[in-house]
FIKOLZA-1660 file (N, C-alpha, C; in steps of 0.1 Angstrom, whole numbers, plus 5000, padded with zeros to 4 digits):
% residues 131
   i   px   py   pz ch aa at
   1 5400 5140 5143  A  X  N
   1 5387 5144 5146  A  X CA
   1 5379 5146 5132  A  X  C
   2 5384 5155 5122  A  X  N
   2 5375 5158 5110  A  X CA
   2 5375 5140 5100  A  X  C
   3 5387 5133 5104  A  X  N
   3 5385 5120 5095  A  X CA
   3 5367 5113 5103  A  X  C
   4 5367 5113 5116  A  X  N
   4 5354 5109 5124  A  X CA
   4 5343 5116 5121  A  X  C
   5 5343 5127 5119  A  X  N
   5 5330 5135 5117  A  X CA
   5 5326 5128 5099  A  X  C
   6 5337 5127 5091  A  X  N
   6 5338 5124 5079  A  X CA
   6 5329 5107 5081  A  X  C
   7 5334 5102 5085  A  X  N
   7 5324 5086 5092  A  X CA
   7 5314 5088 5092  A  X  C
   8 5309 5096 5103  A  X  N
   8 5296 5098 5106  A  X CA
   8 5283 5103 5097  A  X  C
   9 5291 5111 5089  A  X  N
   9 5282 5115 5080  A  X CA
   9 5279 5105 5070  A  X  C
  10 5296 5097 5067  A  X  N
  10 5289 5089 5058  A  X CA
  10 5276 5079 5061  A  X  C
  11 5280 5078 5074  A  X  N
  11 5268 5063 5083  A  X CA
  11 5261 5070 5082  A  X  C
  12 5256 5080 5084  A  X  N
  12 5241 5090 5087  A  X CA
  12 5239 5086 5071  A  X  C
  13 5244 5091 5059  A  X  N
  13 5242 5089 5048  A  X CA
  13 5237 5077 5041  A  X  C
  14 5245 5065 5048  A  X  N
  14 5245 5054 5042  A  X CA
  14 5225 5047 5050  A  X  C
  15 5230 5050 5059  A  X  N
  15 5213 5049 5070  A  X CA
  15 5201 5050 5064  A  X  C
  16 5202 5065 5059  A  X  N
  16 5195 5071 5052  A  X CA
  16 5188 5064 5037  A  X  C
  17 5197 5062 5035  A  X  N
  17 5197 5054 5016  A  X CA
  17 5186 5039 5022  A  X  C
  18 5194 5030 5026  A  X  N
  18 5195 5020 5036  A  X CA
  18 5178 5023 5037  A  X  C
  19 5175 5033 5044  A  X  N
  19 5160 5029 5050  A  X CA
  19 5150 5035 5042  A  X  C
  20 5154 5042 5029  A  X  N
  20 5146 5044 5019  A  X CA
  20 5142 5035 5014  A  X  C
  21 5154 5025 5010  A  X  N
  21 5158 5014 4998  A  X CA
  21 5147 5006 5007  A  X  C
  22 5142 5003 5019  A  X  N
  22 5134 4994 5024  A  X CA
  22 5117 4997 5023  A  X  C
  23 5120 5008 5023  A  X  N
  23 5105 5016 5020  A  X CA
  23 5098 5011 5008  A  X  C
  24 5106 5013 5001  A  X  N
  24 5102 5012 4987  A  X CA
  24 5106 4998 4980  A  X  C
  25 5108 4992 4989  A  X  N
  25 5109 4981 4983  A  X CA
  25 5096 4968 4990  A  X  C
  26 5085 4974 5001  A  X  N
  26 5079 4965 5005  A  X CA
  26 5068 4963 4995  A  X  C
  27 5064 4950 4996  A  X  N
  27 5055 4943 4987  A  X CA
  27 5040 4945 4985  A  X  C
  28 5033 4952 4978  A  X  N
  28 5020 4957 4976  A  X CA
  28 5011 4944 4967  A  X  C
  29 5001 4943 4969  A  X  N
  29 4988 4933 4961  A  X CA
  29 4977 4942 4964  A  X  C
  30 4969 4941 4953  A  X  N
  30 4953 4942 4954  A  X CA
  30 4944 4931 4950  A  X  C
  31 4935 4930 4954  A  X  N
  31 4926 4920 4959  A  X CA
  31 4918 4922 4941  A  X  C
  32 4920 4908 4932  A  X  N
  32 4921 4904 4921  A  X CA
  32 4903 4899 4919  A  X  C
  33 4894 4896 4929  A  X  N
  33 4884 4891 4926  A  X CA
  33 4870 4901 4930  A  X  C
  34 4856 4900 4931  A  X  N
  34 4846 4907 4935  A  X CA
  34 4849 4910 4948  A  X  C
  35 4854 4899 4952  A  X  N
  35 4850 4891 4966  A  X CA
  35 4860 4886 4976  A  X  C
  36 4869 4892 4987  A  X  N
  36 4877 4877 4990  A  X CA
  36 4874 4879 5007  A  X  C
  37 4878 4868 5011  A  X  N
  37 4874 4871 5031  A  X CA
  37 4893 4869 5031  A  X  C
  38 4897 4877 5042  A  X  N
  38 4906 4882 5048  A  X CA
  38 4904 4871 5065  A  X  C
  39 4913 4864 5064  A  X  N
  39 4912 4856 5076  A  X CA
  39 4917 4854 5083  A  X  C
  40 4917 4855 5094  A  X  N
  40 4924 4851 5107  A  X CA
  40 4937 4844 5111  A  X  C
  41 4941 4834 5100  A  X  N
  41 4952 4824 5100  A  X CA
  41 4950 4821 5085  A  X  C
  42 4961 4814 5086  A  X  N
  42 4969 4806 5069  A  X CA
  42 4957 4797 5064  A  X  C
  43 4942 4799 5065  A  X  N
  43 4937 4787 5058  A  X CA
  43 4925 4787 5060  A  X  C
  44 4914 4781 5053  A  X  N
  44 4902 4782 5054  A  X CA
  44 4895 4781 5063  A  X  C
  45 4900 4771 5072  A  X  N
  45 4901 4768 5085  A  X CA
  45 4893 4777 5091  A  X  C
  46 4905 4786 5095  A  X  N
  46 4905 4799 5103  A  X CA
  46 4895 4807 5098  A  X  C
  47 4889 4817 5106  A  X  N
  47 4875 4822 5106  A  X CA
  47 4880 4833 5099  A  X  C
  48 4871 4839 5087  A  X  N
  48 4867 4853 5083  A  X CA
  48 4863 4865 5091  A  X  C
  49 4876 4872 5091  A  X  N
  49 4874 4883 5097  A  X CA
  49 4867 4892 5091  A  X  C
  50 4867 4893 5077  A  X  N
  50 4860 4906 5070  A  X CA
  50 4863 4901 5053  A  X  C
  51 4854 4912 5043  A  X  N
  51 4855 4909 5033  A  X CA
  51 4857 4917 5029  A  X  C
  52 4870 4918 5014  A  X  N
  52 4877 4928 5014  A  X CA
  52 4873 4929 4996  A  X  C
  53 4868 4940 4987  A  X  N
  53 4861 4942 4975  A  X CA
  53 4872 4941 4962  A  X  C
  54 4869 4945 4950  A  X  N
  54 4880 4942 4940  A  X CA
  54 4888 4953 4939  A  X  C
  55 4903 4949 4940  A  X  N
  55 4913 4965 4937  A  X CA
  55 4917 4973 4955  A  X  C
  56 4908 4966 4964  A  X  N
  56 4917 4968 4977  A  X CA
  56 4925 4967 4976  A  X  C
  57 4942 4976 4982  A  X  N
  57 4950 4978 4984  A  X CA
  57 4957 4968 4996  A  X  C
  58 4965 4964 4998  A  X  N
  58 4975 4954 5008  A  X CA
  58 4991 4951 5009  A  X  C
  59 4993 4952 5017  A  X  N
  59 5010 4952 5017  A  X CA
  59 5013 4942 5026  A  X  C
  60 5025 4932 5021  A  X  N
  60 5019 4920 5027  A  X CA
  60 5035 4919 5035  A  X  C
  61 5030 4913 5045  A  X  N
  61 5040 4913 5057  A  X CA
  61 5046 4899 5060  A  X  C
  62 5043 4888 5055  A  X  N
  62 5048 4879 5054  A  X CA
  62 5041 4868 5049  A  X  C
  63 5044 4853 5048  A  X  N
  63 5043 4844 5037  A  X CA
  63 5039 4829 5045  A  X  C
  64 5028 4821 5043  A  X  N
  64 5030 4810 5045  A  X CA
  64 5022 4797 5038  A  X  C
  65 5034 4789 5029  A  X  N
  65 5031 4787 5015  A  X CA
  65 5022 4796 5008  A  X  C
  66 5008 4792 5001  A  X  N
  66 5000 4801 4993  A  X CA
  66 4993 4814 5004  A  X  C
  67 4995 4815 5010  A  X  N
  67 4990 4822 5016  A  X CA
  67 4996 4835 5023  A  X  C
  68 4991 4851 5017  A  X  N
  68 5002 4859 5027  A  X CA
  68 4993 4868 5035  A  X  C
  69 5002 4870 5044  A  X  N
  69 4999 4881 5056  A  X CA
  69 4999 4892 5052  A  X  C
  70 4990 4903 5055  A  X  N
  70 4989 4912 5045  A  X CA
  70 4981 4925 5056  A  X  C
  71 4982 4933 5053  A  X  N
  71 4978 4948 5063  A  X CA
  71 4974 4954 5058  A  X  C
  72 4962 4965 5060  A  X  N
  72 4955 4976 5051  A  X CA
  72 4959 4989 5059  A  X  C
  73 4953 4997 5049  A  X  N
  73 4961 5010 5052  A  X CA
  73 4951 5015 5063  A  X  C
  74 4948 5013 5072  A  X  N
  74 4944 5012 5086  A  X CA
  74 4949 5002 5097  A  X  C
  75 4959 4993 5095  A  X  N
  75 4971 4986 5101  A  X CA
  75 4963 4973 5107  A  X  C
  76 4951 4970 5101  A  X  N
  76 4944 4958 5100  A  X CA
  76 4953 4947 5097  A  X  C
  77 4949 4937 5104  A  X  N
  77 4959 4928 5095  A  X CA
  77 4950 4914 5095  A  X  C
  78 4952 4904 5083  A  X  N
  78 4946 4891 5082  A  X CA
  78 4956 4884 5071  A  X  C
  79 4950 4870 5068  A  X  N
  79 4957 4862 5060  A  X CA
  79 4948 4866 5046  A  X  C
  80 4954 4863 5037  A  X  N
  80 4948 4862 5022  A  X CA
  80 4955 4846 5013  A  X  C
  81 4944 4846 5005  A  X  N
  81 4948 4836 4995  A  X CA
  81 4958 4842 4985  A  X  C
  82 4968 4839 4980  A  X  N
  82 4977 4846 4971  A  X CA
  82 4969 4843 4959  A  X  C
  83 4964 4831 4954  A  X  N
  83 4956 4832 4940  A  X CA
  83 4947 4843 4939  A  X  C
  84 4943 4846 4948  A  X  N
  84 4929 4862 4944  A  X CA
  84 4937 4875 4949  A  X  C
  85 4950 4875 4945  A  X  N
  85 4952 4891 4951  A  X CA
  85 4963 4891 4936  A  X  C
  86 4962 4899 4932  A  X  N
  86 4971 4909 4921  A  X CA
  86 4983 4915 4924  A  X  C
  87 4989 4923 4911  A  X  N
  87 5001 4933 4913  A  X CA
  87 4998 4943 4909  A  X  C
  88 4980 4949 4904  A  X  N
  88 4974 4957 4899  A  X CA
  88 4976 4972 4909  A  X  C
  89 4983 4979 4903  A  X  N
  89 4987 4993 4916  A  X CA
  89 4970 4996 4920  A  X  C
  90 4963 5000 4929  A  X  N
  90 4957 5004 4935  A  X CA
  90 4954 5015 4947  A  X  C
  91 4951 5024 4949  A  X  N
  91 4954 5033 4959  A  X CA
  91 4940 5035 4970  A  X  C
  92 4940 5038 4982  A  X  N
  92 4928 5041 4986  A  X CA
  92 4926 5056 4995  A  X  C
  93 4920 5055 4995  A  X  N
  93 4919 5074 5002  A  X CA
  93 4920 5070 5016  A  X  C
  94 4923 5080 5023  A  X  N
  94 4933 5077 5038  A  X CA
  94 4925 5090 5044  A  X  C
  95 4920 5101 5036  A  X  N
  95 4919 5111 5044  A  X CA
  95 4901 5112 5042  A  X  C
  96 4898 5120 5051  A  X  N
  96 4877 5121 5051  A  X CA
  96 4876 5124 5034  A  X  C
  97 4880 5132 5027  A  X  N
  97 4878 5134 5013  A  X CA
  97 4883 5139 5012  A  X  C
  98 4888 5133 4997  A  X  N
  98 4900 5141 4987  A  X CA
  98 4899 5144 4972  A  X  C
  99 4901 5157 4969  A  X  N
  99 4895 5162 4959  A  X CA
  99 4903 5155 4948  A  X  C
 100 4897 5155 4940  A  X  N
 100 4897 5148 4924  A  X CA
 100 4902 5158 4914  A  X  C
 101 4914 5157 4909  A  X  N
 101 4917 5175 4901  A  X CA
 101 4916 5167 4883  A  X  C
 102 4914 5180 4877  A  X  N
 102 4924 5175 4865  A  X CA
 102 4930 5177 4859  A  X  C
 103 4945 5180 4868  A  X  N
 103 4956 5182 4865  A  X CA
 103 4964 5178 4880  A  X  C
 104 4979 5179 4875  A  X  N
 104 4985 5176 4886  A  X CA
 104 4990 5182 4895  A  X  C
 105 4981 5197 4897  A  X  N
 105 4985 5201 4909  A  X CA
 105 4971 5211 4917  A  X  C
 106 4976 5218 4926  A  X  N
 106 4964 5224 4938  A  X CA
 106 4958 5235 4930  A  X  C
 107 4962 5239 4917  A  X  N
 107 4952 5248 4910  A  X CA
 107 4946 5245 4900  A  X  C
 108 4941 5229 4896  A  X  N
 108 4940 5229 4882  A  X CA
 108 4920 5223 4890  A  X  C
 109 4908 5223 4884  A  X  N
 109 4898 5223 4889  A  X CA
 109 4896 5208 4894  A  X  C
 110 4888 5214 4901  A  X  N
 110 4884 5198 4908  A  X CA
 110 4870 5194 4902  A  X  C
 111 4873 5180 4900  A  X  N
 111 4860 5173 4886  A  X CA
 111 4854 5162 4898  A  X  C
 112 4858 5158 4910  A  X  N
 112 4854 5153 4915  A  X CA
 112 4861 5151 4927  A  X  C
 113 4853 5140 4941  A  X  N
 113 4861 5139 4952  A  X CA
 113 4855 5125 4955  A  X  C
 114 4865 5124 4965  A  X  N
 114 4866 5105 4967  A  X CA
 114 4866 5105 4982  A  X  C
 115 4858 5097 4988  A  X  N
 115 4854 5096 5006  A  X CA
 115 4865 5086 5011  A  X  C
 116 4864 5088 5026  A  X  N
 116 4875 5078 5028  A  X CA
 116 4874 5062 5026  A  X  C
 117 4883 5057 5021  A  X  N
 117 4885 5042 5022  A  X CA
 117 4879 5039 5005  A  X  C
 118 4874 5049 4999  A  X  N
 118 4876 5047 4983  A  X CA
 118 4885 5042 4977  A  X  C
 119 4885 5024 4969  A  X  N
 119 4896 5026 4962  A  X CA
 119 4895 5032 4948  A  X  C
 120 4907 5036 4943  A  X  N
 120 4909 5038 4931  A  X CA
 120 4922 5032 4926  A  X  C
 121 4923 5029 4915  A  X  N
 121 4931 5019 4906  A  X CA
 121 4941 5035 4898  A  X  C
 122 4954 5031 4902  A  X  N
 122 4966 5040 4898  A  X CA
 122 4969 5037 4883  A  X  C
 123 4969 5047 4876  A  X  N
 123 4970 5053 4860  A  X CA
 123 4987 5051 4860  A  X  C
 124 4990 5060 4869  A  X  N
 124 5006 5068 4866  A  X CA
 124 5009 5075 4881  A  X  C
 125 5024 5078 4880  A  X  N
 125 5024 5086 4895  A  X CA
 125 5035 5097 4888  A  X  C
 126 5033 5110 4890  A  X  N
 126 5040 5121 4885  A  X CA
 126 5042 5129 4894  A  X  C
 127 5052 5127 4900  A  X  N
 127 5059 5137 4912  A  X CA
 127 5051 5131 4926  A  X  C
 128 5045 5139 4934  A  X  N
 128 5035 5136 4942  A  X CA
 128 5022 5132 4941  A  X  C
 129 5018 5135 4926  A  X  N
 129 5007 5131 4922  A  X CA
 129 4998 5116 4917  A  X  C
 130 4988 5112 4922  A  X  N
 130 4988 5099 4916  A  X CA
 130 4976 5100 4906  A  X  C
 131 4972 5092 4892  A  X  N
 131 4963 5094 4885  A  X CA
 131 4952 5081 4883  A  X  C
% end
């Protein structure tokens, strides 16, 4: 019985690791030009859903030749051209507004605030913090 319990933990453990290691390992682009339309299917073809500005954030969900499938952090999803999107880290605000410190934590003053769907372009990331 304790050799089984000893299993399980490892599997719980190994799980664990396992679905971190996938977390962090999915594929981020930001959108490299002024300008790009976000479309409907793999190709010009296909109609413009929306137009997405410079340094938008995207995590791309799958591939077909130059072109990938890609989702915003509102679980939107469309095609993109791979030549206009980057590996430029970019971040966007998720929440109604979020205060701007300057430092990296909840007591150091706040120099400004950022509305939702703001992007901003990532400096550095220090603990929880991003700059």
């Amino acid at each position: 019985m304790l050799n089984l319990k000893k299993c399980v933990r490892a599997l719980l453990a190994l799980t664990l690791v396992a679905s971190t290691a996938a977390l962090q390992a999915r594929e981020m682009v930001s959108v490299a030009k002024a300008e790009i339309n976000m479309r409907a299917g793999a190709g010009t073809q296909h109609e413009a859903l929306w137009k997405l500005t410079l340094g938008y954030p995207l995590e791309v969900t799958g591939r077909q030749g130059e072109w990938l499938k890609v989702r915003d952090f509102e679980n939107d999803s469309g095609w993109v051209y791979r030549p206009l999107v980057a590996k430029t880290p970019h971040m966007v605000v998720k929440s109604r507004v979020a205060n701007v410190r300057s430092a990296p934590n909840t007591r150091s003053r706040v120099i400004g605030q950022a509305d939702h769907g703001e992007v901003l372009r990532t400096l550095e990331h220090r603990n929880d913090w991003v700059r």
